[in-house]
N, CA, C and O atoms as a Tinker XYZ file with bonds, in Angstrom:
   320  protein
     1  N     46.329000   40.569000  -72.528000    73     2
     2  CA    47.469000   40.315000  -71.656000    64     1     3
     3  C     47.425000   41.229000  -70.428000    63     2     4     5
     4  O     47.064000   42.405000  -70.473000    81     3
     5  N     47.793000   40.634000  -69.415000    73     3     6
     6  CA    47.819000   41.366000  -67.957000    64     5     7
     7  C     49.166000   42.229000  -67.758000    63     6     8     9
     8  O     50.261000   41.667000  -67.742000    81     7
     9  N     49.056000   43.369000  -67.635000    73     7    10
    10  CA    50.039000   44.604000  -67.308000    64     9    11
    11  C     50.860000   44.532000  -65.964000    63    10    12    13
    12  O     50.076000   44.730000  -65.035000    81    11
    13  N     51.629000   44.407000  -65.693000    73    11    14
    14  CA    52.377000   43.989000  -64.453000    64    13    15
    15  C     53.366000   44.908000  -64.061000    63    14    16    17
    16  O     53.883000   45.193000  -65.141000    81    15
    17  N     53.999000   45.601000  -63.126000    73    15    18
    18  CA    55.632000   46.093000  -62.724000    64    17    19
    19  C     56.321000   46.972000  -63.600000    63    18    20    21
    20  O     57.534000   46.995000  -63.810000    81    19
    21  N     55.061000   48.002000  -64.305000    73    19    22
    22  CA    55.229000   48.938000  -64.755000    64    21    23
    23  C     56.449000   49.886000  -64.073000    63    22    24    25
    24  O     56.352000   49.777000  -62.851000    81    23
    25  N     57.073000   50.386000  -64.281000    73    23    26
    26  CA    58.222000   51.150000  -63.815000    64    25    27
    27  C     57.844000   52.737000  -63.374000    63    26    28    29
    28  O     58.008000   53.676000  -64.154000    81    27
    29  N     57.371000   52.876000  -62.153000    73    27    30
    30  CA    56.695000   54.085000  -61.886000    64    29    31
    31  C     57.896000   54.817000  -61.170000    63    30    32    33
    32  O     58.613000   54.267000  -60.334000    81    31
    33  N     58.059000   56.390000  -61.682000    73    31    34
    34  CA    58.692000   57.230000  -61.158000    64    33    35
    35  C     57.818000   58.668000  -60.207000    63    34    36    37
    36  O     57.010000   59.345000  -60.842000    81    35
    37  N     58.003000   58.893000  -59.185000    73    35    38
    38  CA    57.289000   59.859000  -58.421000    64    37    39
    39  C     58.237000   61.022000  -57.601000    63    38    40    41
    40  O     59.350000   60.893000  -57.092000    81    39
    41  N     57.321000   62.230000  -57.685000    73    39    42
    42  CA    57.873000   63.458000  -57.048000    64    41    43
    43  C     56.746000   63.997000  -56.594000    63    42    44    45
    44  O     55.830000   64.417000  -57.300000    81    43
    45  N     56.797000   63.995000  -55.283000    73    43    46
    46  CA    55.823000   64.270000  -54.002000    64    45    47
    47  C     56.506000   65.908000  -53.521000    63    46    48    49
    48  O     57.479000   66.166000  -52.812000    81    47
    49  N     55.695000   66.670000  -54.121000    73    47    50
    50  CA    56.030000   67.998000  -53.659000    64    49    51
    51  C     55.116000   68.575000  -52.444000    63    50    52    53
    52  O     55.248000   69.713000  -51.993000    81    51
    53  N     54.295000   67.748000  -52.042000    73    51    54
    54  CA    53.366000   67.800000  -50.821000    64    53    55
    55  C     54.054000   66.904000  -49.799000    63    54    56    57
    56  O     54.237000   67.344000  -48.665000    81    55
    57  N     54.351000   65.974000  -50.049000    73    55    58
    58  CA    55.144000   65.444000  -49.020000    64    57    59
    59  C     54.635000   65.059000  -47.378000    63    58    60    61
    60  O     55.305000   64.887000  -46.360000    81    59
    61  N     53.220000   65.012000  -47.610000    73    59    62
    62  CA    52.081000   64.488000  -46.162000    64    61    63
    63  C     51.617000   63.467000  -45.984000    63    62    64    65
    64  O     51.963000   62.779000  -46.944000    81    63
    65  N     50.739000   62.629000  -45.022000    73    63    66
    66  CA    50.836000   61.584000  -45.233000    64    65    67
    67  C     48.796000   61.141000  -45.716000    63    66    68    69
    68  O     47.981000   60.236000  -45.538000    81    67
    69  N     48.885000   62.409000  -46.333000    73    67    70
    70  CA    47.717000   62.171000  -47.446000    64    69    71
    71  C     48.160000   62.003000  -48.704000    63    70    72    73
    72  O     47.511000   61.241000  -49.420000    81    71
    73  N     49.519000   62.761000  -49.329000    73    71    74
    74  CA    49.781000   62.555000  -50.412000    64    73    75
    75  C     50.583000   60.706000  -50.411000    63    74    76    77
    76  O     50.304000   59.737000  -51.117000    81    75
    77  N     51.547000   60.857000  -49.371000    73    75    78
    78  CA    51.846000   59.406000  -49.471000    64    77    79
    79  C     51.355000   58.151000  -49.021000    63    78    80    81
    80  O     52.069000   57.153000  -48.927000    81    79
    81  N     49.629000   58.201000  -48.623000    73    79    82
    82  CA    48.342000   57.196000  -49.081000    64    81    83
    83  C     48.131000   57.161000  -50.499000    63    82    84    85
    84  O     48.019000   56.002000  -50.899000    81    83
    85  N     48.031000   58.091000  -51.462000    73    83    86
    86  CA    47.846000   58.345000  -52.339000    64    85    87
    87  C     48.867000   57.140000  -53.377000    63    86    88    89
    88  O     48.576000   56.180000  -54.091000    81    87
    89  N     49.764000   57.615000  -53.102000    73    87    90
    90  CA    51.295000   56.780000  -53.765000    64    89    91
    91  C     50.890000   55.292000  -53.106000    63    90    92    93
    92  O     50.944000   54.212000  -53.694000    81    91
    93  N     50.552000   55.485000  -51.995000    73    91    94
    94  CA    50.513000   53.507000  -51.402000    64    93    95
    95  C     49.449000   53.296000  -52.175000    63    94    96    97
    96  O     49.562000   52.106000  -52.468000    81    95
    97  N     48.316000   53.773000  -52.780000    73    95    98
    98  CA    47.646000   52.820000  -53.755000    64    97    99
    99  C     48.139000   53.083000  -55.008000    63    98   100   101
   100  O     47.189000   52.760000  -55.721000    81    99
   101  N     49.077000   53.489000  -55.784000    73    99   102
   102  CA    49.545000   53.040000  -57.006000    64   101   103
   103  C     50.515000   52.042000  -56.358000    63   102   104   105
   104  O     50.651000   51.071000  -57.102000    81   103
   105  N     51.041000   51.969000  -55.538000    73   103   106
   106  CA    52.191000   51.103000  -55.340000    64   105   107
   107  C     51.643000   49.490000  -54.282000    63   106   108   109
   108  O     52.235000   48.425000  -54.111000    81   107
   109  N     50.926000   49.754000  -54.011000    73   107   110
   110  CA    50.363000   48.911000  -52.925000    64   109   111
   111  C     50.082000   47.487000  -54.178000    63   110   112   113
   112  O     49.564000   46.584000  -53.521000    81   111
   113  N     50.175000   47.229000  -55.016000    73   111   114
   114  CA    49.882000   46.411000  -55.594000    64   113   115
   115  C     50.857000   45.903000  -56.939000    63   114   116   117
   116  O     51.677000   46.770000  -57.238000    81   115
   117  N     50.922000   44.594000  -57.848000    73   115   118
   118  CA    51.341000   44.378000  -58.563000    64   117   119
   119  C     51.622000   45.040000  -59.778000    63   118   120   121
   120  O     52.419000   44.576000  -60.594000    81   119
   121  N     50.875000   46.333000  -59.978000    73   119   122
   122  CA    51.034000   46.959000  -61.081000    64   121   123
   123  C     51.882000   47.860000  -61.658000    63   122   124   125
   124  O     52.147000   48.144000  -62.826000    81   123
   125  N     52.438000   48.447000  -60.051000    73   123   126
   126  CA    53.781000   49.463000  -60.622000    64   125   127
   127  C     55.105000   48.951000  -59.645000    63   126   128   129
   128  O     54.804000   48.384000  -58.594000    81   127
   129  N     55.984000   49.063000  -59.840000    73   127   130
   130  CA    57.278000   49.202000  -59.216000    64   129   131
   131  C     57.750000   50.359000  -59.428000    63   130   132   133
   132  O     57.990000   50.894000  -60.510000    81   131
   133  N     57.959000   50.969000  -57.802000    73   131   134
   134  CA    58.511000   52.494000  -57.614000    64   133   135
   135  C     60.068000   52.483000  -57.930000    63   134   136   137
   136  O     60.793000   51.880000  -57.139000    81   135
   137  N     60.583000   53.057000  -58.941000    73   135   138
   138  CA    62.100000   53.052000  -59.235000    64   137   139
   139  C     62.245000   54.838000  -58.869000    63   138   140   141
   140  O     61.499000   55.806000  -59.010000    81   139
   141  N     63.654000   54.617000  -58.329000    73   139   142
   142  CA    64.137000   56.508000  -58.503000    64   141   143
   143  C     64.030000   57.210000  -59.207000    63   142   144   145
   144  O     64.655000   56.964000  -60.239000    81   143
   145  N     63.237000   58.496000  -59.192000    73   143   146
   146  CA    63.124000   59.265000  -60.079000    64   145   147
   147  C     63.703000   60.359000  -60.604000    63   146   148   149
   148  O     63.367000   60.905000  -61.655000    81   147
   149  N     65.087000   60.876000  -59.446000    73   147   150
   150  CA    65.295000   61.889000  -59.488000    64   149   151
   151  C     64.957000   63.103000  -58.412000    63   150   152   153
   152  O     64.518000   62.671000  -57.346000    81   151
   153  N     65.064000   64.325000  -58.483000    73   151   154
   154  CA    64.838000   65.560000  -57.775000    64   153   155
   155  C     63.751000   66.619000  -58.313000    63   154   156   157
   156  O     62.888000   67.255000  -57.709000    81   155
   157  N     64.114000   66.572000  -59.682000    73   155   158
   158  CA    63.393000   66.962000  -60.343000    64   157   159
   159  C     62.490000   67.113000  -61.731000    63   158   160   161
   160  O     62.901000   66.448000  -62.682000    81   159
   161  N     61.354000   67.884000  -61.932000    73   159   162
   162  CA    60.574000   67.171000  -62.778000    64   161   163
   163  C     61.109000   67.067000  -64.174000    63   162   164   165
   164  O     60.729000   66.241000  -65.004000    81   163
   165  N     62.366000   68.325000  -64.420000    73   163   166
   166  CA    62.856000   67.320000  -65.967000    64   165   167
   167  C     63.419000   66.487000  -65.917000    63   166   168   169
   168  O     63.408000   65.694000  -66.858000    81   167
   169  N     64.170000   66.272000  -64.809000    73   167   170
   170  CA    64.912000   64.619000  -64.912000    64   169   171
   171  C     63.702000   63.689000  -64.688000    63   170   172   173
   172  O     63.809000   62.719000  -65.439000    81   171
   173  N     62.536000   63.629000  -63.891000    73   171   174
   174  CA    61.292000   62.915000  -64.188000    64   173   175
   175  C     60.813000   62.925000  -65.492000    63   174   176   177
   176  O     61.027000   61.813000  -65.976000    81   175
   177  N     60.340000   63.560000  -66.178000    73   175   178
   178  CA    59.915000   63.753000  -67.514000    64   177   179
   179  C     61.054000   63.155000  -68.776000    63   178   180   181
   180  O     60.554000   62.633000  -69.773000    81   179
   181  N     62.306000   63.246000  -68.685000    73   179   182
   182  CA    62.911000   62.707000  -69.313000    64   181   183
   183  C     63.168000   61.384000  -69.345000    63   182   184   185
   184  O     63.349000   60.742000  -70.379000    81   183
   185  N     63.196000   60.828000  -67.925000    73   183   186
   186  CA    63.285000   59.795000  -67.836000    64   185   187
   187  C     61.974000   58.744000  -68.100000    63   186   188   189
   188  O     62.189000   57.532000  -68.089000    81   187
   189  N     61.052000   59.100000  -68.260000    73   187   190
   190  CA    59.716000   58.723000  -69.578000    64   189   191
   191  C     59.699000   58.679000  -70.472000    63   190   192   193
   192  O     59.335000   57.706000  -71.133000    81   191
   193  N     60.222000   60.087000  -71.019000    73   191   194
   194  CA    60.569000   60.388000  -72.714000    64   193   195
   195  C     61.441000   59.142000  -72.841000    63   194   196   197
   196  O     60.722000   58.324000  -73.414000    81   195
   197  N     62.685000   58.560000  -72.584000    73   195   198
   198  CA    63.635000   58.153000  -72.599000    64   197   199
   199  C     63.272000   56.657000  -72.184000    63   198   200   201
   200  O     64.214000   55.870000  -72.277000    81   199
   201  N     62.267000   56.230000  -71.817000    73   199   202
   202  CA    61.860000   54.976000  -71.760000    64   201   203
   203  C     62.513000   54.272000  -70.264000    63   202   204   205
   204  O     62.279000   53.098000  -69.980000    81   203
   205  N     63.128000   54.931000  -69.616000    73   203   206
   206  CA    63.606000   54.494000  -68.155000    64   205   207
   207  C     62.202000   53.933000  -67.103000    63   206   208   209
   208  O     61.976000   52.811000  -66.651000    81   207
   209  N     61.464000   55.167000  -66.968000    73   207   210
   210  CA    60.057000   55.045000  -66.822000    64   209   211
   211  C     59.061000   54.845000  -67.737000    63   210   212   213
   212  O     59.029000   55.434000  -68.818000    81   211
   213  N     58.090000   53.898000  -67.303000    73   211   214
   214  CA    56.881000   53.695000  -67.984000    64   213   215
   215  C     56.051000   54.721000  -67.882000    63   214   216   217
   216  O     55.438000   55.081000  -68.887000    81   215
   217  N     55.843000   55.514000  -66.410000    73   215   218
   218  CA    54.789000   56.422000  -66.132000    64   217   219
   219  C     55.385000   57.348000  -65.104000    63   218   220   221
   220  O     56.469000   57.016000  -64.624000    81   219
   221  N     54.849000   58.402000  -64.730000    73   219   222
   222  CA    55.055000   59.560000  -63.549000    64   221   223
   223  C     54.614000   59.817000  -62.710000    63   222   224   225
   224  O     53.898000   60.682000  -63.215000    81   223
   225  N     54.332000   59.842000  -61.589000    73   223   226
   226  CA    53.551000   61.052000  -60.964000    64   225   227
   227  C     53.644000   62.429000  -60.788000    63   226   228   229
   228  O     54.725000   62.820000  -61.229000    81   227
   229  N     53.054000   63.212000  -60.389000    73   227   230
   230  CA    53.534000   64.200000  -59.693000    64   229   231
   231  C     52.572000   64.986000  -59.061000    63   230   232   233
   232  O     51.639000   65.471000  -59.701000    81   231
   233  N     52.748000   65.200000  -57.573000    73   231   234
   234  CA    51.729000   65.768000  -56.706000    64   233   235
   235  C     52.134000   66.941000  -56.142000    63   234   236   237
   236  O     53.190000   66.935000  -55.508000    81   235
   237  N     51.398000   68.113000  -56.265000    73   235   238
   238  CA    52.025000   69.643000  -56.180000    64   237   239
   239  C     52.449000   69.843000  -54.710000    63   238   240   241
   240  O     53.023000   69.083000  -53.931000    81   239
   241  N     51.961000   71.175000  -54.567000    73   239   242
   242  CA    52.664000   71.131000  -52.693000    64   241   243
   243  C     51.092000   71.232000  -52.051000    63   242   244   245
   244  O     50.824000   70.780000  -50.938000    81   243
   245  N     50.299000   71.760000  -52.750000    73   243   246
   246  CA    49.266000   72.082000  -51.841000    64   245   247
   247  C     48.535000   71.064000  -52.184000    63   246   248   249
   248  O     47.423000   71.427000  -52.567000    81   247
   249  N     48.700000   69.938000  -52.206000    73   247   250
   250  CA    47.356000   68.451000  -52.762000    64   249   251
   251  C     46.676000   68.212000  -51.352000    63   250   252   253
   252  O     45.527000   67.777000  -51.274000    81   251
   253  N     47.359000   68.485000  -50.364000    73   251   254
   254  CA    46.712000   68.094000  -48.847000    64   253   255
   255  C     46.060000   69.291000  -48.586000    63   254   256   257
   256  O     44.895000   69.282000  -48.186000    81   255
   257  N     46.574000   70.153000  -48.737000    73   255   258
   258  CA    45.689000   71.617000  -48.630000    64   257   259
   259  C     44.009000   71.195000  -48.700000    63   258   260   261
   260  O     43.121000   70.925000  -47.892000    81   259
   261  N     44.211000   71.355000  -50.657000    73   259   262
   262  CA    43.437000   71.505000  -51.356000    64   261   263
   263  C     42.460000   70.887000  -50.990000    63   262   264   265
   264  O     41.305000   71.298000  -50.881000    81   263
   265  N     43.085000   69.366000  -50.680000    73   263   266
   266  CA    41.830000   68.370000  -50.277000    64   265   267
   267  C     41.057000   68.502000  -48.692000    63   266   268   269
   268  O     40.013000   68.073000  -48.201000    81   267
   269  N     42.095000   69.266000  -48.265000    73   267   270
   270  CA    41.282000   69.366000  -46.802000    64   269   271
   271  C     40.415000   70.053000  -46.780000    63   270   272   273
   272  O     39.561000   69.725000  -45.956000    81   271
   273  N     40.111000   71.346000  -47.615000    73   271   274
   274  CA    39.458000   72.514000  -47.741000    64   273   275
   275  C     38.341000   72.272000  -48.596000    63   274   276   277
   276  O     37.444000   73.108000  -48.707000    81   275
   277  N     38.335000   71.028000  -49.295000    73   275   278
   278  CA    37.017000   70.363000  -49.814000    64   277   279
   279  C     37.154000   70.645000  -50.885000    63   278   280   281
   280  O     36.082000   70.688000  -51.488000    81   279
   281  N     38.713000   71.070000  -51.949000    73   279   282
   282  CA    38.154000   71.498000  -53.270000    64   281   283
   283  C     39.589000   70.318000  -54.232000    63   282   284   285
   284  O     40.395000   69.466000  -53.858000    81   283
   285  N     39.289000   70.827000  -55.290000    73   283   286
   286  CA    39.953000   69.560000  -55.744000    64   285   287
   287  C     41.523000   69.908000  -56.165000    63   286   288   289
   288  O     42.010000   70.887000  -56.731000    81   287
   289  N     42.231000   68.411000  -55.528000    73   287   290
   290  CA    43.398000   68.533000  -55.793000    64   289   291
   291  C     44.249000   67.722000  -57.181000    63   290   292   293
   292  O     44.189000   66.520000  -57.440000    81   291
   293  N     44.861000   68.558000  -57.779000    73   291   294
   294  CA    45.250000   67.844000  -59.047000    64   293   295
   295  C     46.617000   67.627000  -58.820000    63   294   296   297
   296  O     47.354000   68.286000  -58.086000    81   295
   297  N     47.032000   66.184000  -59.836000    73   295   298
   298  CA    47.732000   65.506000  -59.583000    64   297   299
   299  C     48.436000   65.378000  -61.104000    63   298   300   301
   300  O     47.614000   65.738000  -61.947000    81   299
   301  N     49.675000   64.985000  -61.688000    73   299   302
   302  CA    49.969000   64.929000  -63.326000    64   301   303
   303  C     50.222000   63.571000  -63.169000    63   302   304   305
   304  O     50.614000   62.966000  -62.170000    81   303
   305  N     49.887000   63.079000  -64.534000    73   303   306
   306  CA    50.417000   61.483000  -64.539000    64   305   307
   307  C     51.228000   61.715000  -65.705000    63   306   308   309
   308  O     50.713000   62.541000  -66.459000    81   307
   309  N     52.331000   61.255000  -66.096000    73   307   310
   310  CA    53.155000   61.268000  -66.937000    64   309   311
   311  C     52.877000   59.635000  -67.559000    63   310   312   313
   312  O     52.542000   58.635000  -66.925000    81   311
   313  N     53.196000   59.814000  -69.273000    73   311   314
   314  CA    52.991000   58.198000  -69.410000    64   313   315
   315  C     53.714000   57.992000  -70.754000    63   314   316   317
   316  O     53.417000   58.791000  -71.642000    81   315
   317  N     54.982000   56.656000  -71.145000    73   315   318
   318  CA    55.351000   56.569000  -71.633000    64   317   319
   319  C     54.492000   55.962000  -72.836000    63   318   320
   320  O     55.031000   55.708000  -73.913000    81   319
């Protein structure tokens, strides 16, 4: 069966417009729908635990940094 409009919640603590390319390809397509997540990451995380969200993101502050400087930037996926 094909996976569709998964219920994706995100918190962009980088907030550039490398991190939010990043978000346009989870979202750029049929597979997730971006719902509100909140402010912060326990109300993100709960709202997974709690079945509101299917999945998470979360992208630190320095993900544009990191990546500009050629080294690697990590990212959390949360998943119900």
């Amino acid at each position: 069966p094909e996976v569709n409009h998964l219920r994706l919640g995100v918190l962009d603590y980088s907030s550039t417009p490398v991190s939010r390319d990043l978000l346009a390809e989870f979202t750029g397509n049929e597979l997730f729908d971006l719902l509100p997540s909140g402010n912060s990451y326990s109300t993100l995380t709960r709202k997974v635990r709690d079945g509101q969200l299917e999945a998470g993101v979360v992208i630190g502050p320095e993900f544009a940094r990191r990546l500009k400087a050629g080294k690697e930037a990590d990212i959390q996926i949360l998943l119900d």
